[in-house]
N, C-alpha and C positions, 0 to 999 in steps of 0.2 A: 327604299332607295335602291338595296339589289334590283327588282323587277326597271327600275326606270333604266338603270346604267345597262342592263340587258338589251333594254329596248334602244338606244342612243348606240352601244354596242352592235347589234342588229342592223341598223339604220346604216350606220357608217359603214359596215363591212358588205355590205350588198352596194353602196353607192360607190366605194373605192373597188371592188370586187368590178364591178360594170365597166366603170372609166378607165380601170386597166388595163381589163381585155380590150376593151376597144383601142387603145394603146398600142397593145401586140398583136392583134390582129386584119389592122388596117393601116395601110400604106399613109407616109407624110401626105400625099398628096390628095387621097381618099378622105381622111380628119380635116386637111383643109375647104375642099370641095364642101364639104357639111359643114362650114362654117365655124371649123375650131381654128383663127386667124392666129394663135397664136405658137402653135406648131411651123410655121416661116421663121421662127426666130431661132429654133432648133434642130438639131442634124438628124436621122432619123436615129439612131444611137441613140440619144442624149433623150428621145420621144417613147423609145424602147424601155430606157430604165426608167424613168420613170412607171412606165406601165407594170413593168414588175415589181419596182418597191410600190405601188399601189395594191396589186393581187397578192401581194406577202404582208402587207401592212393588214389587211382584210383577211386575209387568213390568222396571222397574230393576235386580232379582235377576237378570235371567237375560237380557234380549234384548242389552244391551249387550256381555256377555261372549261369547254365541253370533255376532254379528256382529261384533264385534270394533271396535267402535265407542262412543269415549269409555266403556271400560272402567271408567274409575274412578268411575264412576256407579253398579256394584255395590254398592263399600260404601258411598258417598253414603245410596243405597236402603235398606241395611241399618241405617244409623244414624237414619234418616227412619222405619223401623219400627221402631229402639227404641224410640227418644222416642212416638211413637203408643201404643206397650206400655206405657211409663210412665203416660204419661195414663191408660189403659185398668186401670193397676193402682190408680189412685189413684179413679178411680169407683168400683171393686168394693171395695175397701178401704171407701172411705165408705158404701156400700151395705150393707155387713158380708158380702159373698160371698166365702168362702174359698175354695172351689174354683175362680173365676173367679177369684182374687191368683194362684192357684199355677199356673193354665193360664196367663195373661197376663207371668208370669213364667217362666215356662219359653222362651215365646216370644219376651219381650224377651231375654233371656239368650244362646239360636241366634242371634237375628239381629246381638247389642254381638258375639258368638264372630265369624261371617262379615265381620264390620262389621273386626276386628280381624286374621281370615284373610289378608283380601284386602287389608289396607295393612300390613300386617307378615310373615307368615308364607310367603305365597304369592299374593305381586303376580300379577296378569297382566300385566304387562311389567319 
């Protein structure tokens, strides 16, 4: 179980790690142009933080447990990226985008699994 919750761990922290930076590093209007429509609904502020609690979320998946320091900030992180997924489902849902519910939901689902790993199944301590 350790090795899968690594791997699910893994997975999430490089794919919120990426959609972060892309977050802070490219203008509202730049994310829209590439077809993220749903950046119109929000200020770039509001586009900003998210991007950071995504590359802090992704950082919490993984630096705490590789240094062994306040571990239980794992699934802290992992529950901090539900709730973000939820919101995030509940845009696209309003939006009418089905394939962005069922990506958003896929994703909240790994991280409530990790979130639930790492305080039930296979503590790190």
């Amino acid at each position: 179980m350790n090795v899968l919750l690594w791997v699910v761990a893994g997975f999430l922290a490089f794919v919120f790690l990426l959609t972060g930076l892309l977050k802070l590093v490219r203008t509202k209007e730049q994310l829209a142009a590439t077809g993220i429509g749903w950046v119109e609904d929000f200020g770039p502020g509001t586009i900003r933080l998210i991007g950071v609690v995504e590359v802090l979320g992704a950082a919490g998946l993984i630096l705490p447990a590789v240094t062994g320091i306040a571990e239980v900030l794992v699934p802290v992180a992992a529950i901090g990226l539900t709730l973000n997924m939820l919101g995030a489902m509940s845009v696209h849902i309003r939006r009418k985008e089905p394939t962005l519910v069922v990506l958003t939901a896929v994703l909240a689902f790994l991280a409530a699994f990790l979130a639930w790993g790492r305080l039930v199944l296979s503590p790190f301590s």
